[in-house]
Biotite code that builds the C-alpha atoms (Angstrom):
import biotite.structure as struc

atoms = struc.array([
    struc.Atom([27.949, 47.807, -3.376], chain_id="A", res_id=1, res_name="UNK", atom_name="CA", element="C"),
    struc.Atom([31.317, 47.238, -1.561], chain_id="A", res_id=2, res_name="UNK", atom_name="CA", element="C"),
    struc.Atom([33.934, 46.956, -4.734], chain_id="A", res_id=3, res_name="UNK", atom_name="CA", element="C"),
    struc.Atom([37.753, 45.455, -3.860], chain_id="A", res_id=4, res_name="UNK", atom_name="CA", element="C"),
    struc.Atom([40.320, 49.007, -4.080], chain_id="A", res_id=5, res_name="UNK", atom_name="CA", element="C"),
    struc.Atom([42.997, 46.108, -5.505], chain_id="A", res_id=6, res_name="UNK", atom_name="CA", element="C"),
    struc.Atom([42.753, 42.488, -6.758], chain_id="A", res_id=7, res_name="UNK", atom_name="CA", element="C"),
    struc.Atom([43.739, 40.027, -4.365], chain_id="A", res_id=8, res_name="UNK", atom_name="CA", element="C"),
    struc.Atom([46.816, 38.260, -4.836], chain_id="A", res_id=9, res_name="UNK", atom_name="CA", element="C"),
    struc.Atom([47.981, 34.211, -5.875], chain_id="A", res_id=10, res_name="UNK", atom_name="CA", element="C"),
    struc.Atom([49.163, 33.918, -2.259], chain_id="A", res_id=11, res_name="UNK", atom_name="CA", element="C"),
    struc.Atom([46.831, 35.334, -0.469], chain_id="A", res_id=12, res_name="UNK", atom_name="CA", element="C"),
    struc.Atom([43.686, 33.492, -2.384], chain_id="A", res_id=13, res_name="UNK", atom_name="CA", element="C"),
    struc.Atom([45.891, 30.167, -1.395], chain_id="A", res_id=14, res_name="UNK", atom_name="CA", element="C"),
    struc.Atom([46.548, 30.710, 2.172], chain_id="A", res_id=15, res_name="UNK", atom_name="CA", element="C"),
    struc.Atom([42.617, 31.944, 2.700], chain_id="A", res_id=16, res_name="UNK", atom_name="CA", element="C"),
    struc.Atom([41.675, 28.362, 0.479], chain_id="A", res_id=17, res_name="UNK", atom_name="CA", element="C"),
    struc.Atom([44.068, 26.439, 2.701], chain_id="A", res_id=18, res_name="UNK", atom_name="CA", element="C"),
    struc.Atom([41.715, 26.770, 5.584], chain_id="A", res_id=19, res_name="UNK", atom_name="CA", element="C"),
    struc.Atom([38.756, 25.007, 4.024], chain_id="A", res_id=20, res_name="UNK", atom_name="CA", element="C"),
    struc.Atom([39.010, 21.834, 5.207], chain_id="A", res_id=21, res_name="UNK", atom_name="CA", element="C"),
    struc.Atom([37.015, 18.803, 5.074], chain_id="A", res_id=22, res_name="UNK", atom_name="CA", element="C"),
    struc.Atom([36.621, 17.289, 8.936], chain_id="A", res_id=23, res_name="UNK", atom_name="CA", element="C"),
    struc.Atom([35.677, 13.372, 9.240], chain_id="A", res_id=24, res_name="UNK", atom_name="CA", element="C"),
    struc.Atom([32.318, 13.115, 11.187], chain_id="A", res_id=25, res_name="UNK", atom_name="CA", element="C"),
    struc.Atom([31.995, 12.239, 14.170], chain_id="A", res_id=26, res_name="UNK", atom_name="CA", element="C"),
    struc.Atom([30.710, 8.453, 14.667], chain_id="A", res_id=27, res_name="UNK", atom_name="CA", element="C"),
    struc.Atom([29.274, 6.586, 17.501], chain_id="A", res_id=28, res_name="UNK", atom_name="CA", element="C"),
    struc.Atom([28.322, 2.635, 18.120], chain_id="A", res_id=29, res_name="UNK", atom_name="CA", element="C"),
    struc.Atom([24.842, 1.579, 18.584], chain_id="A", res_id=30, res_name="UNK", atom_name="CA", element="C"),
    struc.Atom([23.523, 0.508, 21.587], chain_id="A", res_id=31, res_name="UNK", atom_name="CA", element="C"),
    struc.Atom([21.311, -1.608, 20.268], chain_id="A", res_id=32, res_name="UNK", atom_name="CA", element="C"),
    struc.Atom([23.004, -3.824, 17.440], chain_id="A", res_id=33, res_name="UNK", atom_name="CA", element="C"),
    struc.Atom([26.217, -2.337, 17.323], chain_id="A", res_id=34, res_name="UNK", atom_name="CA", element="C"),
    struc.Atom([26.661, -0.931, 13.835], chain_id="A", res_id=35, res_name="UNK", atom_name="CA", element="C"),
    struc.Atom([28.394, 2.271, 13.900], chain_id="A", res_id=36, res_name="UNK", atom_name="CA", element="C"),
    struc.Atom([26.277, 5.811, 13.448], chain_id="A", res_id=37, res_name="UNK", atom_name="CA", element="C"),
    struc.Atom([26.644, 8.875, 12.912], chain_id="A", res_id=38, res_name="UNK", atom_name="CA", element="C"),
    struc.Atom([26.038, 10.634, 16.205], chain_id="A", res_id=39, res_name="UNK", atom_name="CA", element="C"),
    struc.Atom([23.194, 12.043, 17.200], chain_id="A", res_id=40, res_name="UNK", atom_name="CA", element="C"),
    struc.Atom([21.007, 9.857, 14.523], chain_id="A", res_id=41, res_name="UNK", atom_name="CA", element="C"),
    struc.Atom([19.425, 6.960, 14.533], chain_id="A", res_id=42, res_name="UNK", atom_name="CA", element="C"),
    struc.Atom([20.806, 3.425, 13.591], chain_id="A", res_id=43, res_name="UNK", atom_name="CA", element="C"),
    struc.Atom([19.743, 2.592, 9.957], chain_id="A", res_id=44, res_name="UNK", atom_name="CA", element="C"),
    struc.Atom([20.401, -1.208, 10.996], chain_id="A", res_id=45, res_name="UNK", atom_name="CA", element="C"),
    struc.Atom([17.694, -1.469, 13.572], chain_id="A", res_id=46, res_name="UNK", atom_name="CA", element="C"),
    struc.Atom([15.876, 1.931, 13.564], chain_id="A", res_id=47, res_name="UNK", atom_name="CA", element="C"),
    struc.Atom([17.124, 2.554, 17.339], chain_id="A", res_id=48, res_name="UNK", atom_name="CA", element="C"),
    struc.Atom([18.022, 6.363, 19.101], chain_id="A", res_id=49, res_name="UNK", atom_name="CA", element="C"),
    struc.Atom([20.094, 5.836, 22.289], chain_id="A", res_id=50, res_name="UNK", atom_name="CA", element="C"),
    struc.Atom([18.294, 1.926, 22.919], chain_id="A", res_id=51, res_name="UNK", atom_name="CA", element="C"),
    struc.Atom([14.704, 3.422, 22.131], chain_id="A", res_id=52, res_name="UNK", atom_name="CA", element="C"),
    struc.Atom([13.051, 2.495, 18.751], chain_id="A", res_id=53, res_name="UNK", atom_name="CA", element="C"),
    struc.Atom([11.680, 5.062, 16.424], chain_id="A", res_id=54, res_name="UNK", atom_name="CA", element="C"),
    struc.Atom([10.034, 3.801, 13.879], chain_id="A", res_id=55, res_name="UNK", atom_name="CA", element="C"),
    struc.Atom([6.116, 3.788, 14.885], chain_id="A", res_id=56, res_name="UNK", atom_name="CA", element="C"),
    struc.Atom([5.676, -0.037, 13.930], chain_id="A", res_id=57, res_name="UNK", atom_name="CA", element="C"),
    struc.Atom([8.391, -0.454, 16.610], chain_id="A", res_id=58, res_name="UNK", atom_name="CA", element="C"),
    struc.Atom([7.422, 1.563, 19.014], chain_id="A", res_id=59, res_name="UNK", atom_name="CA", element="C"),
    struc.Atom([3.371, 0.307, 18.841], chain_id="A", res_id=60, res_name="UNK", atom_name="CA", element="C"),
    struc.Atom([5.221, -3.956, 19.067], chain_id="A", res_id=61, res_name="UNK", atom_name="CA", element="C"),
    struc.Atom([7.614, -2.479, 21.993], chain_id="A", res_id=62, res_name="UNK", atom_name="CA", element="C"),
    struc.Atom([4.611, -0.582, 23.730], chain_id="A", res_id=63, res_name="UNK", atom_name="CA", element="C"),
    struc.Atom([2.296, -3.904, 23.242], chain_id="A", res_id=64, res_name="UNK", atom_name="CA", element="C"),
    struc.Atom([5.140, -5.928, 24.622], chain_id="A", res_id=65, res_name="UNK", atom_name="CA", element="C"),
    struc.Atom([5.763, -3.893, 27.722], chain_id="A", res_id=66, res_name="UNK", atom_name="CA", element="C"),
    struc.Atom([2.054, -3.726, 28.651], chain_id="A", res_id=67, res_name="UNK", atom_name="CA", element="C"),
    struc.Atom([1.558, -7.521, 28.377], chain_id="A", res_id=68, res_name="UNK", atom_name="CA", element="C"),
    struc.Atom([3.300, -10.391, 30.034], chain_id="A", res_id=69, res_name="UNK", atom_name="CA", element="C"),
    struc.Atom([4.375, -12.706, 27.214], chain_id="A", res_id=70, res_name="UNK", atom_name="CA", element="C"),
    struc.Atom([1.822, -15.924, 28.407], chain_id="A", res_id=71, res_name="UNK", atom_name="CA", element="C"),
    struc.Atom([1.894, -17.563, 25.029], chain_id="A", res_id=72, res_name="UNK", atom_name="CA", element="C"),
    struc.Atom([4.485, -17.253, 21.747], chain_id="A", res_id=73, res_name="UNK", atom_name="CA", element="C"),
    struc.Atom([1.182, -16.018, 19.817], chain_id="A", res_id=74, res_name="UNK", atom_name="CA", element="C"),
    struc.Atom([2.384, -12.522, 19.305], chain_id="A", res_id=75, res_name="UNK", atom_name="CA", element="C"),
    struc.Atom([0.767, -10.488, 16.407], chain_id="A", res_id=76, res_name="UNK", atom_name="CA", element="C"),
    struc.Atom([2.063, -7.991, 14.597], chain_id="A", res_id=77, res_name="UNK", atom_name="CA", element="C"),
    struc.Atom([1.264, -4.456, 13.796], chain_id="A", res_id=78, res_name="UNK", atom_name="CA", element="C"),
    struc.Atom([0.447, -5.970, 10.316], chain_id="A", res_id=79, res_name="UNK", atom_name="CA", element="C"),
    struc.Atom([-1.224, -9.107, 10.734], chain_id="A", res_id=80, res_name="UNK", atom_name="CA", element="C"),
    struc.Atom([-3.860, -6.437, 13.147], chain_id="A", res_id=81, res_name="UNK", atom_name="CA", element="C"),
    struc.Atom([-4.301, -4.448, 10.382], chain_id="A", res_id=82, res_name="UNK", atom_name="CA", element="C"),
    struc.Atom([-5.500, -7.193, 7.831], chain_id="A", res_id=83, res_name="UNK", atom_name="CA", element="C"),
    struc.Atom([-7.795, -8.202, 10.656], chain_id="A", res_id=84, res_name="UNK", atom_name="CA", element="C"),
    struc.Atom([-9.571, -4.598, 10.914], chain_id="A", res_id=85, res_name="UNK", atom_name="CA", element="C"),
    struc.Atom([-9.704, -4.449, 7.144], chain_id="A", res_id=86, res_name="UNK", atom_name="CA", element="C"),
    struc.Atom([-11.285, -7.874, 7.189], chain_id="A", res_id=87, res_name="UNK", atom_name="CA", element="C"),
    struc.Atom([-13.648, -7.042, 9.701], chain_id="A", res_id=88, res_name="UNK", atom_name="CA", element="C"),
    struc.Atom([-14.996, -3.348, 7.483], chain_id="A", res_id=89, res_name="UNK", atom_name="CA", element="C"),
    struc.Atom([-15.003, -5.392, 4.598], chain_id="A", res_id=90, res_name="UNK", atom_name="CA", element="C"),
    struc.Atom([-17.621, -7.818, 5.978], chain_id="A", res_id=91, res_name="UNK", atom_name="CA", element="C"),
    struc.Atom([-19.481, -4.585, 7.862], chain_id="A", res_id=92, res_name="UNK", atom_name="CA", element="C"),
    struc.Atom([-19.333, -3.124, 3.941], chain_id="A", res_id=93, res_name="UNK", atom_name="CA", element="C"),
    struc.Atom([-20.778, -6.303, 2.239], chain_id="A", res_id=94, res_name="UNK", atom_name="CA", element="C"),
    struc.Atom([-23.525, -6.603, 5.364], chain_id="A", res_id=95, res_name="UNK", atom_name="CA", element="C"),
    struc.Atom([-24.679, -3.322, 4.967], chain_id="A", res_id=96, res_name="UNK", atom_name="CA", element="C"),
    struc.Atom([-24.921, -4.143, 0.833], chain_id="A", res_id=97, res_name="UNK", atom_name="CA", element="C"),
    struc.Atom([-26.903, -7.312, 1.194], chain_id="A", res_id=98, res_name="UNK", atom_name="CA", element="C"),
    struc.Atom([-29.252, -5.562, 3.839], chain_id="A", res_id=99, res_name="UNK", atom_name="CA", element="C"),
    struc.Atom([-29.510, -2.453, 1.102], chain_id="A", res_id=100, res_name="UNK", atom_name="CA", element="C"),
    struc.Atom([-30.480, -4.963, -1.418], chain_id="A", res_id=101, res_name="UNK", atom_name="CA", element="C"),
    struc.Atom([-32.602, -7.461, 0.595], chain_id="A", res_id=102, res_name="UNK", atom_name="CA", element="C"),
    struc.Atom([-34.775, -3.887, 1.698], chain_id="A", res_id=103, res_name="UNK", atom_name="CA", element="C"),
    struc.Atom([-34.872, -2.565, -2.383], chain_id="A", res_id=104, res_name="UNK", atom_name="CA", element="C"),
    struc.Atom([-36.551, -6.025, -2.893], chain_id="A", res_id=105, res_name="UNK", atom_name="CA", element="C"),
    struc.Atom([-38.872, -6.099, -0.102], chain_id="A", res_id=106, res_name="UNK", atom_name="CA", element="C"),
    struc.Atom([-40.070, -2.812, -1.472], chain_id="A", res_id=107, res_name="UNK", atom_name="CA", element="C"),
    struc.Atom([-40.663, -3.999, -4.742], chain_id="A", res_id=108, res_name="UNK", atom_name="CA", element="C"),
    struc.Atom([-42.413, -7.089, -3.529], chain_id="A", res_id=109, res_name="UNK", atom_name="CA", element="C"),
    struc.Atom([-44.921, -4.968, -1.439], chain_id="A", res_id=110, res_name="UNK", atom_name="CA", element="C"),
    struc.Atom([-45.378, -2.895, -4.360], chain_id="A", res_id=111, res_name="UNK", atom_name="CA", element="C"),
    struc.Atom([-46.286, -5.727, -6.284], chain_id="A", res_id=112, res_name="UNK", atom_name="CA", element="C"),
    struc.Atom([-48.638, -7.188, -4.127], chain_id="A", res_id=113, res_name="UNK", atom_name="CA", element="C"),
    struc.Atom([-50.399, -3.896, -3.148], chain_id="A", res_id=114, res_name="UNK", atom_name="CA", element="C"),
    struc.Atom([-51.245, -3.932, -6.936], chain_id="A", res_id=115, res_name="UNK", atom_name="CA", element="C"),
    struc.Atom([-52.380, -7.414, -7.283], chain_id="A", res_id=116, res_name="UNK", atom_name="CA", element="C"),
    struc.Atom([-54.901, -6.654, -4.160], chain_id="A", res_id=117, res_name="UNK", atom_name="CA", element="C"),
    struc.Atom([-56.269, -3.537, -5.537], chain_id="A", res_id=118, res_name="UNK", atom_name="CA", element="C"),
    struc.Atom([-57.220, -5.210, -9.441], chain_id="A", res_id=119, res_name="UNK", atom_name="CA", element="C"),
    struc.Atom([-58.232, -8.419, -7.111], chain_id="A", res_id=120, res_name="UNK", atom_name="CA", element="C"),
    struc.Atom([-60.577, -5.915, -5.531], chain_id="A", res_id=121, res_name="UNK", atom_name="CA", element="C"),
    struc.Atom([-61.665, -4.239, -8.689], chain_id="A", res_id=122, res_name="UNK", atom_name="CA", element="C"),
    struc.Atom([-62.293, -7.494, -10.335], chain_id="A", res_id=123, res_name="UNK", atom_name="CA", element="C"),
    struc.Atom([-64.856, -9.068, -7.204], chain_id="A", res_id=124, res_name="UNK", atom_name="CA", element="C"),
    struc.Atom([-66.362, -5.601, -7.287], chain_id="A", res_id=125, res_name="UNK", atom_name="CA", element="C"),
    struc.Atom([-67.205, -5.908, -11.052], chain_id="A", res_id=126, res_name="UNK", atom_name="CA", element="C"),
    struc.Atom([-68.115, -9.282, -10.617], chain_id="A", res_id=127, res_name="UNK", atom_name="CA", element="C"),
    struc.Atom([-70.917, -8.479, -7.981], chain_id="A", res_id=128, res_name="UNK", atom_name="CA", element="C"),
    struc.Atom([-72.497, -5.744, -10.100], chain_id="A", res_id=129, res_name="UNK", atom_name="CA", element="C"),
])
């Protein structure tokens, strides 16, 4: 291990600290909104690099926007689509729960009647004998 042949001096350990210096960043203007930003990051205002968004929500609402000509002002969101598709598996869930339970009852039904037939039978057998 490399050990120092003297011990460096006041001066010298001031003039070497006197080149540390702190340098303002570097800031830029959003396209978008306008705010200003760091450069080379995106806009905490309106979640926007160089006019694109970047959040996913934003990109799925700019990607449905592009795609369809705006005929009416009934726009959903990314939200409001995905309490429709958990609406929708929650009635698939509760369907396939009734149709469970309607088929356990059948069963239990038939099983029922197949006994009532066979002590019908048994009893009209001992009855003829």
């Amino acid at each position: 291990m490399a050990v120092p042949k003297k011990r460096t001096g006041h001066s010298a350990q001031g003039s070497r600290r006197a080149k540390w210096k702190a340098t303002k960043p570097e800031t830029t203007k959003c396209p978008n909104c306008g705010a200003t930003v760091l450069a080379h990051t995106v806009c905490t205002e309106c979640g926007t690099y160089k006019g694109q968004p970047v959040k996913l929500a934003d990109k799925a609402a700019a990607a449905v926007a592009a795609q369809k000509p705006a005929k009416k002002a009934t726009t959903k969101t990314v939200d409001e689509t995905k309490a429709e598709v958990k609406t929708e598996t929650t009635a698939k869930k509760a369907a396939k729960t009734t149709t469970k339970k309607s088929t356990a009852a059948k069963s239990t039904t038939a099983k029922k009647t197949t006994a009532k037939k066979a002590k019908a039978k048994e009893t009209a057998e001992e009855t003829k004998e």
